[in-house]
N, C-alpha and C positions, 0 to 999 in steps of 0.2 A: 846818328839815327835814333829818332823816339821809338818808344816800345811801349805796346799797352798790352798792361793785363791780362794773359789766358790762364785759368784756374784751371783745375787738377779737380773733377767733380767726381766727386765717390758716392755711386752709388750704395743702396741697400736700405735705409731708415725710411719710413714711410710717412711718419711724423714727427713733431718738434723733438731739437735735440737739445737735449736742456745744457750741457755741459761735458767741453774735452779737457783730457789730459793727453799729456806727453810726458813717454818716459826719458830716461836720459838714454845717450849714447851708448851702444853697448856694442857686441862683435858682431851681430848680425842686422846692426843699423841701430834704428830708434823707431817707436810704435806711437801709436794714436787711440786713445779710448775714446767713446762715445759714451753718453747716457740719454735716454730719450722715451718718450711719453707709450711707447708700444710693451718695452719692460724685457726688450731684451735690448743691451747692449752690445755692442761691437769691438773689433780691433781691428786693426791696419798699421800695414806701414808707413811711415811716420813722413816719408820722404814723397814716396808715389800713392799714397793711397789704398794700396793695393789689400783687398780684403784678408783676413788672416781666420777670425772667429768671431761666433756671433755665441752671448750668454744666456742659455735658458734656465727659470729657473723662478724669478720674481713674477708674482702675479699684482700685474700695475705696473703703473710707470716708477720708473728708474731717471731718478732726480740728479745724483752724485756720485761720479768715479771717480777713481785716482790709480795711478800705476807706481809700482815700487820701479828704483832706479835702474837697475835690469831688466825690466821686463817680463818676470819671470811669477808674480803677482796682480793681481786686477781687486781690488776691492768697490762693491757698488754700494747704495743706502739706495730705499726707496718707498713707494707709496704703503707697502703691504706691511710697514712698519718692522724690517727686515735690512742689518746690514750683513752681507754676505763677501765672503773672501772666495777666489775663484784660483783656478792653477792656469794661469797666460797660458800656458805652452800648451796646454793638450783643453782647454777650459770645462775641465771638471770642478768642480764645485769643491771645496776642502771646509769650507766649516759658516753656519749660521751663524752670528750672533748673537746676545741675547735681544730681545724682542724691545722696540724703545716707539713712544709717539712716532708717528714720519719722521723719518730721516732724510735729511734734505742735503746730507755732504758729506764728506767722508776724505780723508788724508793719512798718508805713511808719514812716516819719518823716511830718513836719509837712511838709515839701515832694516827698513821693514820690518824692526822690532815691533812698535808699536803702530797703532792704528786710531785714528779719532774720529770721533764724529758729531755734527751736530743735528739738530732735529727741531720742529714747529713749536714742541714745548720747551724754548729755550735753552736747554741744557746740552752740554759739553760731555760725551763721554769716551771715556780713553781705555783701548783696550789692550792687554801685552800679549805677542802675539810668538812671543820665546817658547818654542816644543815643551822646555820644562817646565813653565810658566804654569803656577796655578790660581794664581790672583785674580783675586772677581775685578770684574769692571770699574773702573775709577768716575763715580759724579762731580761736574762741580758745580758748587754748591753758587746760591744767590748769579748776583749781575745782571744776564740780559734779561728784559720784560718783554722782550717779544722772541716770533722765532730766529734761529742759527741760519742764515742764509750760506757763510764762508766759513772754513776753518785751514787754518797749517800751522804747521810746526817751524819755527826759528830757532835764535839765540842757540846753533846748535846741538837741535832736537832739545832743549831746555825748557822751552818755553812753546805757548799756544798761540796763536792769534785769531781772534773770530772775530767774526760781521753778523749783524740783526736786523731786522726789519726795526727793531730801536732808535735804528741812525744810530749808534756806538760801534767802535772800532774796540775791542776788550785784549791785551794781554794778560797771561797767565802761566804761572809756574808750574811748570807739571810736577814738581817734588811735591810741593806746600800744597797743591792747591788751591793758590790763593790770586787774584787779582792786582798784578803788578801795576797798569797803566791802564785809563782808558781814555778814549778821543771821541767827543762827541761833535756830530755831522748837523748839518742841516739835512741834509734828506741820506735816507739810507744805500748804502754803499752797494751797487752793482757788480761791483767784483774787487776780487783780491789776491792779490799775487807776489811771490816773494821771487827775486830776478836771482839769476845763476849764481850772482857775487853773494848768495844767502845773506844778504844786509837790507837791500832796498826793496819794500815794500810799495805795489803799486794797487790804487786805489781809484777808481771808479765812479761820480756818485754827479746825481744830477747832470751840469755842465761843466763839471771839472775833474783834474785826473791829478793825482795827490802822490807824492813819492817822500816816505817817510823812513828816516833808519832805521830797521828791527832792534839794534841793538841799545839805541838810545833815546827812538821814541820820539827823535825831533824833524822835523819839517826838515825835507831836504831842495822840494821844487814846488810851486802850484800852477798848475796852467788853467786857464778860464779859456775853453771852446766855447764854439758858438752853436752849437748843436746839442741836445740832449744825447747821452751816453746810455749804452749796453754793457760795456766793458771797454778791459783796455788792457791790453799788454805790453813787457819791455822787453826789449832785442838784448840778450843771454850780454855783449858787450855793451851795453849801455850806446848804443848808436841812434838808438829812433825806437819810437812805441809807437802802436797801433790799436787805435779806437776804432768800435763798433758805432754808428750814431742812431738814432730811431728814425732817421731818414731811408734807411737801406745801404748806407754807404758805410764804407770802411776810410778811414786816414791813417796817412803813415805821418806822423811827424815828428821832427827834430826835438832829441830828450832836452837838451839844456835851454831854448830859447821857446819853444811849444810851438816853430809855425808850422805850416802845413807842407809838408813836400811830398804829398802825391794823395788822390783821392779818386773814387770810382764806383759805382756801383754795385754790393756786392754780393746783393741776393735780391728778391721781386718782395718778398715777406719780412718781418721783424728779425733779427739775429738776436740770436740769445749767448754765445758763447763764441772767444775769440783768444787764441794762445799764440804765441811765440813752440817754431820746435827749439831743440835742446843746443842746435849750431847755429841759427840764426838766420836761415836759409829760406826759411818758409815760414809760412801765419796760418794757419787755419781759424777760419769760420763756419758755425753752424745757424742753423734758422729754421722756424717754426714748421715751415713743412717739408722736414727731416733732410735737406740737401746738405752737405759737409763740404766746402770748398777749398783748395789750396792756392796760397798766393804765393808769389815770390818777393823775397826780398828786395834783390836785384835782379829786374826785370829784364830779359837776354840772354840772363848766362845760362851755359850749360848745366841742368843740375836737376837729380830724380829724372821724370820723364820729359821735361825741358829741353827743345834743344832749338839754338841761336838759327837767323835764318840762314847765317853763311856757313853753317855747321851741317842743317838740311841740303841746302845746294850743293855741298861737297858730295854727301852721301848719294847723292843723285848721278852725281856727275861719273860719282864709282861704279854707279851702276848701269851706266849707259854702253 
């Protein structure tokens, strides 16, 4: 039996939602951030949707989130030229920033030591985020000529990796400071993402979707769609990535050969943000007039608030 598509529609965002995270797996599931043009963000869970907390606090829209690997951390950047660190769990606010052009992103590392961020006047800055920690903020120096649209942390929190409205891909050594590798694009990179294997890098940009090793900086796949792209994400086991297109549609397709194995509708407006959760189970998509969608991987199974139709029937049947 074929199966189409029912999303998991979370309400609450009233306008565009520029950009989610997902945290990792942790004991009380895995969560969902939000960043969006209203300036307050959200959380949910990761799996149903299900609202958790809303951040007040920036004044202006809220560009870039990112969640530490538990959950237990939210950091936003955003218009009021403010990146802010929040407490997930009860979301109190723990500490400003110091004050930088628009901040347009913002990233943990793997142990929520450090924090990064990028911003419209190009620069990269990295903050430590250790109780004892007294170290001012780290600039780095030169590279991009335009703004910091993407940044994460690789090479085992060692190393940087950022995107520009430049069209450059920039790695960077977080010791030195200095610029190990760069990749220059034909047109500037729509998203950026480093898959659970923390090796492969997934890349966004025009009509194609680019998988490069963090570790060595070489070409690992190129697929040429036929659609212009919003993003694109890769399934945590390397099974199948999932493009956003500027058509309204989402694709799920096969990582090693790029065809298409399922396609659909996935909002009425432009999508701006589309992730993989941390098990592989679900995709989320966001779009400009603030709806948050969840997809499934595989489409039938039982899973979140999903359930198969001969699983319904049963439950029916119990109840007669």
């Amino acid at each position: 039996m074929s199966h189409q598509q029912l999303p998991i529609k979370c309400a609450g965002h009233s306008n565009a939602v520029f950009q989610l995270a997902y945290s990792q797996v942790c004991e009380s599931g895995y969560y969902l951030a939000s960043a969006c043009q209203s300036g307050e963000p959200m959380l949910r869970h990761g799996d149903t949707g299900d609202w958790v907390g809303t951040f007040k606090g920036h004044d202006g829209p809220v560009f870039g989130v990112d969640l530490n690997a538990n959950a237990t951390l939210l950091a936003t950047s955003g218009d009021d030229c403010t990146v802010r660190i929040w407490n997930a769990l009860d979301g109190v606010e723990i500490k400003i920033l110091d004050k930088m052009r628009v901040a347009r992103c913002v990233a943990f590392d793997s142990k929520a030591e450090y924090l990064v961020a990028g911003s419209q006047n190009c620069r990269l800055v990295l903050y430590s985020l250790q109780q004892s920690s007294t170290v001012a903020p780290t600039f780095y120096p030169g590279g991009h000529s335009h703004g910091v649209r993407n940044v994460l942390f690789c090479r085992d929190d060692r190393a940087l990796l950022s995107s520009s409205h430049d069209r450059t891909i920039r790695l960077w050594d977080r010791l030195s400071h200095q610029q190990v590798h760069h990749l220059a694009l034909p047109h500037h990179a729509k998203s950026l993402e480093l898959c659970a294997d923390r090796e492969t890098v997934t890349i966004a940009y025009s009509k194609k979707v680019l998988f490069i090793n963090a570790n060595t900086f070489e070409v690992l796949l190129l697929h040429h769609m036929v659609f212009h792209l919003k993003g694109a994400s890769l399934h945590p086991q390397k099974e199948s990535f999932v493009c956003a297109g500027s058509d309204h549609f989402v694709y799920k397709c096969d990582y090693k050969s790029g065809s298409i194995l399922e396609s659909f509708e996935a909002h009425c407006v432009n999508i701006r943000s589309i992730k993989y959760s941390p098990d592989g189970e679900v995709y989320a998509t966001s779009a400009n007039d603030g709806s948050i969608h969840l997809w499934q991987q595989n489409v039938g199974k039982n899973y979140g608030l999903w359930r198969s139709v001969e699983t319904r029937n049963e439950q029916l049947n119990d109840n007669v």
